[in-house]
The first five atom37 places (N, CA, C, CB, O) and aatype in JSON, in Angstrom:
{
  "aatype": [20, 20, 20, 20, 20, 20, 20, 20, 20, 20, 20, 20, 20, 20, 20, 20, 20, 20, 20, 20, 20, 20, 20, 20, 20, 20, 20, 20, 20, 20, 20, 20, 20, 20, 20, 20, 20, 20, 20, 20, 20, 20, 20, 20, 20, 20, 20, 20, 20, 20, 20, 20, 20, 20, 20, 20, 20, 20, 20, 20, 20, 20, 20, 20, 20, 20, 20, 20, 20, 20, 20, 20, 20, 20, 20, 20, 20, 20, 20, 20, 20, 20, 20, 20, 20, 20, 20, 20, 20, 20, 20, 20, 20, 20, 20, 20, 20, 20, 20, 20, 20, 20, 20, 20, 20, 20, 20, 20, 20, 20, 20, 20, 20, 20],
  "atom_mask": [
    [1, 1, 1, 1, 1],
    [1, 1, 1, 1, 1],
    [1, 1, 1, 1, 1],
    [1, 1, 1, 1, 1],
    [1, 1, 1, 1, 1],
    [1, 1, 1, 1, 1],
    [1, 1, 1, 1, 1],
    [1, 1, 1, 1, 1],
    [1, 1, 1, 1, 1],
    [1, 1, 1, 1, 1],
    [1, 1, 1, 1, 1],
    [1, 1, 1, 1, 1],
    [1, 1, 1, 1, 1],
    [1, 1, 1, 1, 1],
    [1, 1, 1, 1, 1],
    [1, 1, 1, 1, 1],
    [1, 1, 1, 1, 1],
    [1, 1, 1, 1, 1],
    [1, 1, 1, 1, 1],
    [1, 1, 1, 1, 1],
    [1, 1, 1, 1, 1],
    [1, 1, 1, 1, 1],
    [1, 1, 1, 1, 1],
    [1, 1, 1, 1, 1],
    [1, 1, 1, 1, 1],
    [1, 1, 1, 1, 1],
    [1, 1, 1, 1, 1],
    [1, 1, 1, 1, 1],
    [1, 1, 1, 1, 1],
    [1, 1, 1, 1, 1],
    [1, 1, 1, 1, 1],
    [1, 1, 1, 1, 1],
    [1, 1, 1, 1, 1],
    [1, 1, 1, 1, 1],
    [1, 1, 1, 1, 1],
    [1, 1, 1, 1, 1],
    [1, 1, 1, 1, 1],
    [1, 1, 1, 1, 1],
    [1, 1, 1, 1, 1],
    [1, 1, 1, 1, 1],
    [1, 1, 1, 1, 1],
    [1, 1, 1, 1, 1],
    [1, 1, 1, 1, 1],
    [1, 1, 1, 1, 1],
    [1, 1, 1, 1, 1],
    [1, 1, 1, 1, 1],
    [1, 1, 1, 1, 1],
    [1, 1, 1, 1, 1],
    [1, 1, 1, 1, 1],
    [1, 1, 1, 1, 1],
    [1, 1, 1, 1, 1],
    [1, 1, 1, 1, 1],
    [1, 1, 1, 1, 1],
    [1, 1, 1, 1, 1],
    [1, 1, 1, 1, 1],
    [1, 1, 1, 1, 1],
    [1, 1, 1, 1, 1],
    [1, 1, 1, 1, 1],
    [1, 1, 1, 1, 1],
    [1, 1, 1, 1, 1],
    [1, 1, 1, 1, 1],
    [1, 1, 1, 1, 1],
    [1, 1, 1, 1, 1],
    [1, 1, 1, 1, 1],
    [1, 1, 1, 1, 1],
    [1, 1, 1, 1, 1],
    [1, 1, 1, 1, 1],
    [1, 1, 1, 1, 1],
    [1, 1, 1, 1, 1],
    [1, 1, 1, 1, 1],
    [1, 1, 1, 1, 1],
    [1, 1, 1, 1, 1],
    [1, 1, 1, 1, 1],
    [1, 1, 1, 1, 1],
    [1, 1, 1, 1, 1],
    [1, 1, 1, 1, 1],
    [1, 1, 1, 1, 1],
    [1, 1, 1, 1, 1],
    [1, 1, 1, 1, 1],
    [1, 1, 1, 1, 1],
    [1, 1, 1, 1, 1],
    [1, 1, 1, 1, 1],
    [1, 1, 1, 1, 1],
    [1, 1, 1, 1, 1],
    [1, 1, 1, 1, 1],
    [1, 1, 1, 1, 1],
    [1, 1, 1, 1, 1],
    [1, 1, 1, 1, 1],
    [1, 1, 1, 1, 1],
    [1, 1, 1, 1, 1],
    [1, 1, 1, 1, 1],
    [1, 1, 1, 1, 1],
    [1, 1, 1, 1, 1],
    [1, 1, 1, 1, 1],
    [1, 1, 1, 1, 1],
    [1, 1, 1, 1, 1],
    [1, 1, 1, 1, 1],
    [1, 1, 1, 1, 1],
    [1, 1, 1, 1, 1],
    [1, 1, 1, 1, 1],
    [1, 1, 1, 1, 1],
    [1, 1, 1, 1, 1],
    [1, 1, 1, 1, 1],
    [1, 1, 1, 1, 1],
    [1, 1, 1, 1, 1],
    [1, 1, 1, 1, 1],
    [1, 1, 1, 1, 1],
    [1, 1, 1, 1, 1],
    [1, 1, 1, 1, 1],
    [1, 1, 1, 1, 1],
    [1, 1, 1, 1, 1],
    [1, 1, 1, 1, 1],
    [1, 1, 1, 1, 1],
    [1, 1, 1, 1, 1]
  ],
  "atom_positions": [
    [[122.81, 93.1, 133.95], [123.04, 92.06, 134.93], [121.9, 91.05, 134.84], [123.18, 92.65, 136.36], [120.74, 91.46, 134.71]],
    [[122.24, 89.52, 134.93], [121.29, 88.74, 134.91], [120.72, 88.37, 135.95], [121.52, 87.91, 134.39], [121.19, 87.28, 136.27]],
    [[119.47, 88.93, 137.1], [118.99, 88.83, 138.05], [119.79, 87.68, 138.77], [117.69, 88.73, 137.82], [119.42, 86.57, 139.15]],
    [[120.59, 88.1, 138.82], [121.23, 87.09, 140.0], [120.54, 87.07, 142.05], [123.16, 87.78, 139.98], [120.63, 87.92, 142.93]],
    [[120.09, 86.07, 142.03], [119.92, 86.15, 143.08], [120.54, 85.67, 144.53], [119.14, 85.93, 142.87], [121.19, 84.68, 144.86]],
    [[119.91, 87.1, 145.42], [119.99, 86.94, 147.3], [119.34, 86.7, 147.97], [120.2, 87.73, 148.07], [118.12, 86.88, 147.98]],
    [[120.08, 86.18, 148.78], [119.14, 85.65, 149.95], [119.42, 86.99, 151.44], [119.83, 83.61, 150.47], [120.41, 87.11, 152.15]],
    [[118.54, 87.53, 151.44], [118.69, 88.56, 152.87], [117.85, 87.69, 154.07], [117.77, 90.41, 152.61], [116.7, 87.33, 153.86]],
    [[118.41, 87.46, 155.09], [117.79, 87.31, 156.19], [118.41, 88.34, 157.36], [117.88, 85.85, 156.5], [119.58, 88.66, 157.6]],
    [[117.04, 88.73, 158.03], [117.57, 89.42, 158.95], [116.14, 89.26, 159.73], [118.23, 90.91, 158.53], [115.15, 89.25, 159.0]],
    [[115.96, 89.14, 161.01], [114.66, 89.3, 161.97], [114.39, 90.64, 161.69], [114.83, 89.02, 163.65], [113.18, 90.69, 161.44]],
    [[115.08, 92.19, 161.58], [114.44, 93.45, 161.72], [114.18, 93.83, 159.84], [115.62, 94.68, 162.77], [114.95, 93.88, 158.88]],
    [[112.95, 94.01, 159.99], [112.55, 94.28, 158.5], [112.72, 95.17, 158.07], [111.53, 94.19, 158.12], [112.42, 95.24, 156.88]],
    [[113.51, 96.86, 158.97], [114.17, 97.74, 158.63], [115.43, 97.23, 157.48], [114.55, 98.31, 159.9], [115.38, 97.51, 156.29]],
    [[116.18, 96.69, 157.93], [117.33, 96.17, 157.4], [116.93, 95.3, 156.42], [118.18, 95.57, 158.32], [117.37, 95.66, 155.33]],
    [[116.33, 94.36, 156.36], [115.99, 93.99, 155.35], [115.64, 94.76, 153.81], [115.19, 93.46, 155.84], [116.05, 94.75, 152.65]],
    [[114.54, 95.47, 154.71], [113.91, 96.64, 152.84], [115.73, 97.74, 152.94], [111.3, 98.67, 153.37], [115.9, 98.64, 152.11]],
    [[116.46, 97.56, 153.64], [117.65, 98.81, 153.36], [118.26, 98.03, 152.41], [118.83, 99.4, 154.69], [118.33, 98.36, 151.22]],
    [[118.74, 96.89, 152.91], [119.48, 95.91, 151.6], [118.87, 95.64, 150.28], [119.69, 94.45, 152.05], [119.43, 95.73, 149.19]],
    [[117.47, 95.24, 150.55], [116.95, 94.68, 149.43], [116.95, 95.67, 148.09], [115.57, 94.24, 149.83], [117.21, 95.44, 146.91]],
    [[116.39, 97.31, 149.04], [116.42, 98.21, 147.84], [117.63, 98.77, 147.56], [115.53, 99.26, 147.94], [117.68, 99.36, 146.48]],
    [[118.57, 98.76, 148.21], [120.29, 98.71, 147.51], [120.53, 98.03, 146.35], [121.39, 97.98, 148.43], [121.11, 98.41, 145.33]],
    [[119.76, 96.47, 146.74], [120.36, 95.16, 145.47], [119.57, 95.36, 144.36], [120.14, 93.33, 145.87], [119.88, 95.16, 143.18]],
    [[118.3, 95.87, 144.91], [117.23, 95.72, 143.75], [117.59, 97.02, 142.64], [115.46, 95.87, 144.45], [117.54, 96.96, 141.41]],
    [[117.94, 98.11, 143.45], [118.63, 99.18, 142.47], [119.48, 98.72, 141.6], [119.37, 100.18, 143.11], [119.46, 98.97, 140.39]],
    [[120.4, 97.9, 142.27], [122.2, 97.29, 141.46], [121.73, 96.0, 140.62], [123.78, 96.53, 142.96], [122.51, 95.27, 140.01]],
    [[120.22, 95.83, 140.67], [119.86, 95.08, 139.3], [119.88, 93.69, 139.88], [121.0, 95.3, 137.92], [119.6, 92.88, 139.0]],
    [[120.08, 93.21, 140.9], [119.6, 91.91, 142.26], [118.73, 91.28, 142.11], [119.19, 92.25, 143.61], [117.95, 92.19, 141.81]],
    [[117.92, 90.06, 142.03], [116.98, 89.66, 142.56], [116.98, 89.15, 143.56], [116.52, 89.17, 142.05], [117.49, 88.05, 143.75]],
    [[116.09, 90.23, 144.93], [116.55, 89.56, 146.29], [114.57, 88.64, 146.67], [117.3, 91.33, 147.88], [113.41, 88.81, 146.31]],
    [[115.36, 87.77, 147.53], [114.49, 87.0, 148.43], [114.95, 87.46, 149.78], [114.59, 85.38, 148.24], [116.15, 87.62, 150.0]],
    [[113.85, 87.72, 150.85], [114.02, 87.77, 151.88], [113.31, 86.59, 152.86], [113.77, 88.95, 152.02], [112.26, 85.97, 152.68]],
    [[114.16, 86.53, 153.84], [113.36, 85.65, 154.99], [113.44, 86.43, 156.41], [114.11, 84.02, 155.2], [114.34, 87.27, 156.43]],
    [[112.64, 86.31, 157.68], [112.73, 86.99, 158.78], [113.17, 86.35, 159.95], [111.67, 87.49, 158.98], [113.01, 86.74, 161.1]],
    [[113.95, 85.0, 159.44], [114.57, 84.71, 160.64], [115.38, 83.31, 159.69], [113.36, 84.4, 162.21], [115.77, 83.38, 158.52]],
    [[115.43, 82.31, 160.47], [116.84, 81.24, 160.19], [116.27, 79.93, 159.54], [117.75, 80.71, 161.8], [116.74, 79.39, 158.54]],
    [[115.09, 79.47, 160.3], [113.99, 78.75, 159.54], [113.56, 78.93, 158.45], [113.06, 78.75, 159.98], [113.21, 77.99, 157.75]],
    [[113.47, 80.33, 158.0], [112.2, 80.69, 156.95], [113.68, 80.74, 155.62], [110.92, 82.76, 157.43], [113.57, 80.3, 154.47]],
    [[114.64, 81.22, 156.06], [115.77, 81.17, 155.17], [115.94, 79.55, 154.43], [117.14, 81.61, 156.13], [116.03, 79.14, 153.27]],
    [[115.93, 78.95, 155.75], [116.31, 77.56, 154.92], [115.6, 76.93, 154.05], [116.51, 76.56, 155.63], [115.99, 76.18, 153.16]],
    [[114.12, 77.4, 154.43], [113.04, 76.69, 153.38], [113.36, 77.43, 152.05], [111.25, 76.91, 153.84], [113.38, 76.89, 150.94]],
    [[113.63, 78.8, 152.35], [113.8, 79.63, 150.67], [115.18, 78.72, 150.32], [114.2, 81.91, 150.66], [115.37, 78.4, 149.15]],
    [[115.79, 78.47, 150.99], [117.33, 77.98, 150.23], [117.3, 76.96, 149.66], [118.51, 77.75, 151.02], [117.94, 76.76, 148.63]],
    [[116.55, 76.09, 150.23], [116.65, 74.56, 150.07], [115.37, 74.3, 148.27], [115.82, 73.61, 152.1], [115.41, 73.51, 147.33]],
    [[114.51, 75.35, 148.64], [113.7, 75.39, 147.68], [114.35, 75.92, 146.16], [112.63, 76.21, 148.23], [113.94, 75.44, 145.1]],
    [[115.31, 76.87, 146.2], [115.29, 78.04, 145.33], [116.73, 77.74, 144.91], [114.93, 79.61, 146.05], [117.51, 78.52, 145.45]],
    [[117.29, 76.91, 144.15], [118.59, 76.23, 143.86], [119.91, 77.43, 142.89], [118.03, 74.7, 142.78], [120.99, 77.04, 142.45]],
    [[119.46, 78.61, 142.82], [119.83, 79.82, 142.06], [120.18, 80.31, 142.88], [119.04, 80.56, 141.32], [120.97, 81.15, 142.44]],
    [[120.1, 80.41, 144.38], [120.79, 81.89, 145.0], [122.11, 81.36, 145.24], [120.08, 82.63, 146.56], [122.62, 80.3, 145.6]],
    [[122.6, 82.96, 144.79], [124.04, 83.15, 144.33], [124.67, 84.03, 145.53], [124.16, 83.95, 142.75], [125.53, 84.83, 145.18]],
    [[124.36, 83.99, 146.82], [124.58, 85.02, 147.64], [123.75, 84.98, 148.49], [124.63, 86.14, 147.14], [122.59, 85.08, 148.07]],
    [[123.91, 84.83, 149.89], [123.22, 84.57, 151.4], [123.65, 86.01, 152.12], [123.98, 82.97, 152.39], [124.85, 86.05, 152.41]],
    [[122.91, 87.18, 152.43], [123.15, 87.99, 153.6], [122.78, 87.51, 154.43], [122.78, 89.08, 153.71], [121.7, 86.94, 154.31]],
    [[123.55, 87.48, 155.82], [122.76, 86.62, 156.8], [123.13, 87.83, 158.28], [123.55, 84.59, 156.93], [124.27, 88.28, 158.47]],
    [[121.93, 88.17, 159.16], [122.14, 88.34, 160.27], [122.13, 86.97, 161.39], [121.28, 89.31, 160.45], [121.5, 85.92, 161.46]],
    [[123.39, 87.75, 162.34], [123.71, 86.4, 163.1], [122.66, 86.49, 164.51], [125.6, 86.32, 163.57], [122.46, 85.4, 165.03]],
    [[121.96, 87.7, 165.18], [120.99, 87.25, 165.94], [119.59, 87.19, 166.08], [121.21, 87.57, 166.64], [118.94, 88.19, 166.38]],
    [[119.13, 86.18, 165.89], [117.57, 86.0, 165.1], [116.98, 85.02, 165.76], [117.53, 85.56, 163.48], [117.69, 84.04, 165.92]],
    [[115.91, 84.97, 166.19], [114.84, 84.03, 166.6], [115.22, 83.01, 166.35], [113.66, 84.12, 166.14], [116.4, 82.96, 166.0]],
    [[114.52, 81.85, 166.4], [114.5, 80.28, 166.13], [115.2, 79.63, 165.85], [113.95, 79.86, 165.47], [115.26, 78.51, 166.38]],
    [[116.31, 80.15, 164.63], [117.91, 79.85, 164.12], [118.23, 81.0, 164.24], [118.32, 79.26, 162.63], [117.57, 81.96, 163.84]],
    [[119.44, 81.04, 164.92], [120.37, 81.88, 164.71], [121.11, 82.12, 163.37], [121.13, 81.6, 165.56], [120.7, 81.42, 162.43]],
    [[122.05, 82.91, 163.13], [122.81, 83.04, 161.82], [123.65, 81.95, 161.75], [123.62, 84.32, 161.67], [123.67, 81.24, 160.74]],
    [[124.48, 81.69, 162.91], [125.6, 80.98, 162.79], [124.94, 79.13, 162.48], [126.59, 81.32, 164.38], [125.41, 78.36, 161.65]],
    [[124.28, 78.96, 163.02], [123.3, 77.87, 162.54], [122.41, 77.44, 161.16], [122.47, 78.03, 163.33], [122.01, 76.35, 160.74]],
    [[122.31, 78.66, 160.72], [121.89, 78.98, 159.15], [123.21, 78.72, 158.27], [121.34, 80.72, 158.93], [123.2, 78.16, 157.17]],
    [[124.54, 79.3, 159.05], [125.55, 79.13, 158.47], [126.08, 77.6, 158.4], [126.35, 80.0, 159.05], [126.37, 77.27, 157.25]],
    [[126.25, 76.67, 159.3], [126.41, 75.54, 159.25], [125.76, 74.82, 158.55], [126.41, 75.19, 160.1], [126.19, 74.0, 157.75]],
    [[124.54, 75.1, 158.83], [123.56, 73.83, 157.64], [123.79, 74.28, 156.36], [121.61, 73.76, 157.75], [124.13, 73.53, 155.44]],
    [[123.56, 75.95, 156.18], [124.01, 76.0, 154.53], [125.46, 75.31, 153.34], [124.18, 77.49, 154.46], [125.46, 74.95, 152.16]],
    [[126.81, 75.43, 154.69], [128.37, 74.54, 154.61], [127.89, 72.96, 154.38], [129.48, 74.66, 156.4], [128.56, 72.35, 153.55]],
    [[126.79, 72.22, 155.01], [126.92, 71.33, 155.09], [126.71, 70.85, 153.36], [126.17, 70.96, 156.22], [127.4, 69.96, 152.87]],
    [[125.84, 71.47, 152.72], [125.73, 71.36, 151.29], [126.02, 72.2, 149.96], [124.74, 71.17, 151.24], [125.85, 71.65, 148.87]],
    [[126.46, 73.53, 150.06], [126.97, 74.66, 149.51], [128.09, 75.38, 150.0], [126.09, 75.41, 149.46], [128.43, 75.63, 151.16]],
    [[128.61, 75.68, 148.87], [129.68, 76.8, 148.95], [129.68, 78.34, 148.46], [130.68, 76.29, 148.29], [130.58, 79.11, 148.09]],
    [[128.15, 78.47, 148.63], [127.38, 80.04, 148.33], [128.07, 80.78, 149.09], [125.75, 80.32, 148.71], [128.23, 80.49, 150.27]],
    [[128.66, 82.0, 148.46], [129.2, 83.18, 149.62], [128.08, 83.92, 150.51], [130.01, 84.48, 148.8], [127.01, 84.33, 150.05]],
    [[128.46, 84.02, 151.75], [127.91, 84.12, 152.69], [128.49, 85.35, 153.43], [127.93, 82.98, 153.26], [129.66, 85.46, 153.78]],
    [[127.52, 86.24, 153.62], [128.18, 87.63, 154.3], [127.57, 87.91, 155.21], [128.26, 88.86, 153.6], [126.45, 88.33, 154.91]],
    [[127.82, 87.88, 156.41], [127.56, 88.06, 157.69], [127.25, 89.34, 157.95], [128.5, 87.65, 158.44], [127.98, 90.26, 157.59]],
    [[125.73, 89.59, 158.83], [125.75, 91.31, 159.59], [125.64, 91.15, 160.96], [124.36, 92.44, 159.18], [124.76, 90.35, 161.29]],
    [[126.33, 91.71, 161.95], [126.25, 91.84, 163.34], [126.23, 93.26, 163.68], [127.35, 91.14, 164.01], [126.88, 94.19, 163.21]],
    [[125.44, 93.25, 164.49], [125.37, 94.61, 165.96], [127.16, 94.46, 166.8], [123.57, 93.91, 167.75], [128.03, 95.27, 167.12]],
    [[126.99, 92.91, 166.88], [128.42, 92.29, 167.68], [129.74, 92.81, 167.18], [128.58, 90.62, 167.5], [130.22, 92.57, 166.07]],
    [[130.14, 93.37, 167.9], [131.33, 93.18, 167.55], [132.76, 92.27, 167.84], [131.46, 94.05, 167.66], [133.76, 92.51, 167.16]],
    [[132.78, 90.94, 169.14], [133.57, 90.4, 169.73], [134.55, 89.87, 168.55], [132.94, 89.51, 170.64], [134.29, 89.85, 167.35]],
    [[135.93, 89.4, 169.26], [136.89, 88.48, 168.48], [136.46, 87.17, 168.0], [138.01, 88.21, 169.24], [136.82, 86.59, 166.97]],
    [[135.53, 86.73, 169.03], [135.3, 84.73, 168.81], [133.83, 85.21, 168.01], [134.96, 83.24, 170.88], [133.24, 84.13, 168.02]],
    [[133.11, 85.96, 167.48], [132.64, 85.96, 166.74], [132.99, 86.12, 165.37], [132.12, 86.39, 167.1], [132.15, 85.72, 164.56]],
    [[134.39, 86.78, 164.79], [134.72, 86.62, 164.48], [135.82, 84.92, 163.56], [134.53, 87.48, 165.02], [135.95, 84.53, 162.4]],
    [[136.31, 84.48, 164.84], [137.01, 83.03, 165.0], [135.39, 81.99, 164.23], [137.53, 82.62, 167.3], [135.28, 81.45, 163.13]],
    [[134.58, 82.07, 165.17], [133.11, 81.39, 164.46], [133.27, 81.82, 163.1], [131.46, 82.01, 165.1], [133.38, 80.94, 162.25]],
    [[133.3, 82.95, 162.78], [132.97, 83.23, 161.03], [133.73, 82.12, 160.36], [133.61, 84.89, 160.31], [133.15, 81.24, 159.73]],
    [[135.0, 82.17, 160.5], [136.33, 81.65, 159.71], [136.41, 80.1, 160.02], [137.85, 82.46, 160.26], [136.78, 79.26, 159.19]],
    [[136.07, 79.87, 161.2], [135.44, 78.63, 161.2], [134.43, 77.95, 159.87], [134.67, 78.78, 162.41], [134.57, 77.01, 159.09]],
    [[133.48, 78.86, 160.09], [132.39, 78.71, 159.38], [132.16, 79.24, 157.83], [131.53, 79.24, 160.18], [131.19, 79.65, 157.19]],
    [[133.54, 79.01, 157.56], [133.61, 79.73, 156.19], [133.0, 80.78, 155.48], [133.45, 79.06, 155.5], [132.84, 80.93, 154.27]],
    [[132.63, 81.62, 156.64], [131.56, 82.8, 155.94], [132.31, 84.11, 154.37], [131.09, 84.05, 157.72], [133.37, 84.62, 154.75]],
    [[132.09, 84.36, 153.58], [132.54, 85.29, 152.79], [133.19, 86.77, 153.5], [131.39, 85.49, 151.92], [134.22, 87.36, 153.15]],
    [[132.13, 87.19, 154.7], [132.73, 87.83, 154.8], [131.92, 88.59, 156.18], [133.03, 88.32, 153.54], [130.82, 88.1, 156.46]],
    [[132.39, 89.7, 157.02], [131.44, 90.04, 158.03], [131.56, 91.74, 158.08], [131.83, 89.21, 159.54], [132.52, 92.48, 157.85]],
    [[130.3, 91.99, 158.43], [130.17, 93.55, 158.32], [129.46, 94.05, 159.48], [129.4, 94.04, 157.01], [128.27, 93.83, 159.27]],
    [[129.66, 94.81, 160.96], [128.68, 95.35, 162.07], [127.34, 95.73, 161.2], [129.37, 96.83, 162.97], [127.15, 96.05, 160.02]],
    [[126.8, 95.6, 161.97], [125.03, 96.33, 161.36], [125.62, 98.05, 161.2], [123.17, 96.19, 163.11], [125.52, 98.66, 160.14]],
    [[125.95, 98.38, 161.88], [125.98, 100.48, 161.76], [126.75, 100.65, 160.6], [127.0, 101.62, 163.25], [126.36, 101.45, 159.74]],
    [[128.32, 99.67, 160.37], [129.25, 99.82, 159.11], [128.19, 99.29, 157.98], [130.84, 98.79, 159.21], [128.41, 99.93, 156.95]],
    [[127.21, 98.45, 157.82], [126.9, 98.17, 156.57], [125.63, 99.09, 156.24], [126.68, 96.65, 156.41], [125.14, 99.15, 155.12]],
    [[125.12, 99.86, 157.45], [124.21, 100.88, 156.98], [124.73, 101.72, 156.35], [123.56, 101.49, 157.81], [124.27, 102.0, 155.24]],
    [[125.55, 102.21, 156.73], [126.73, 103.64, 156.55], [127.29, 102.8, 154.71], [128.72, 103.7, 158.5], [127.11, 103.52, 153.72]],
    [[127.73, 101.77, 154.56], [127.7, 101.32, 153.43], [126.54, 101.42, 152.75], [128.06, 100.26, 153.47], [126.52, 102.29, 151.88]],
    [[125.7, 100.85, 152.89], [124.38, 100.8, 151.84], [124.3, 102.26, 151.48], [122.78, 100.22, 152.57], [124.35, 102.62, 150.3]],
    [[124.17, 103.25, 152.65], [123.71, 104.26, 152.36], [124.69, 105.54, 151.29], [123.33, 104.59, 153.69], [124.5, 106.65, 150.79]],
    [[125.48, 104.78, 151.36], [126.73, 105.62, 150.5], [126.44, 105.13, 149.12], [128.52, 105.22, 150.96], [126.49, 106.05, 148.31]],
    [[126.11, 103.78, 148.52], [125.74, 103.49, 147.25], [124.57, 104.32, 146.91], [125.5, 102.09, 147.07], [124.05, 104.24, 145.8]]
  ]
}
C-alpha cells in the first residue's frame, strides 16, 4: 500500500492512538489533530489526505463544522464518530455529505476486531 494518508481528529487521545494504530498496522499514514482547528490547519496544509476521521464533539470546532468547511473545497471521504446516537444527527451527516457514520462503542468494537 502506498502510505495513503488520514486525517484522525478526535479531542480524546484514547481514540485517537486506537485508530491511528489500526491504520498504521493496515499500512496508513495517519495525521492526527485534537480538536477542529488543529484539523484544518493539517488539511489545508497537507494536500494528500485521502481520508478525514472526524469526531463530531470537540472543543473550539465541532465536527460538523470541520465538516462544512472541508465540503466547501473537497470531496475527501469523511467518516464520522459519535457517542450520539440521535436521527437529526444523522439528517446533518447526509446533509453534509459525510462518507459515512459510526457511534464511538461500534467503532471500538470494530477497530478492535481487526
Amino acid at each position: 500500500m502506498e502510505n495513503i494518508k488520514v486525517l484522525v481528529v478526535d479531542d480524546e487521545s484514547r481514540m485517537r492512538k486506537l485508530v491511528k494504530d489500526f491504520l498504521t498496522r493496515e499500512g496508513y499514514a495517519v495525521l492526527e489533530a485534537g480538536d477542529g482547528m488543529e484539523a484544518m490547519d493539517i488539511f489545508y496544509e497537507d494536500k494528500e489526505i485521502a481520508l478525514v476521521i472526524l469526531d463530531v464533539m470537540m472543543p473550539k470546532m465541532d465536527g460538523w463544522q470541520v465538516c462544512r468547511e472541508i465540503r466547501e473545497t473537497s470531496k475527501v471521504p469523511i467518516i464520522m464518530l459519535t457517542a450520539r446516537s440521535e436521527e437529526r444527527d444523522e439528517l446533518q451527516g447526509f446533509e453534509l455529505e459525510w462518507t459515512s457514520i459510526y457511534q464511538s462503542r461500534s467503532a471500538r468494537r470494530f477497530l478492535w476486531r481487526g
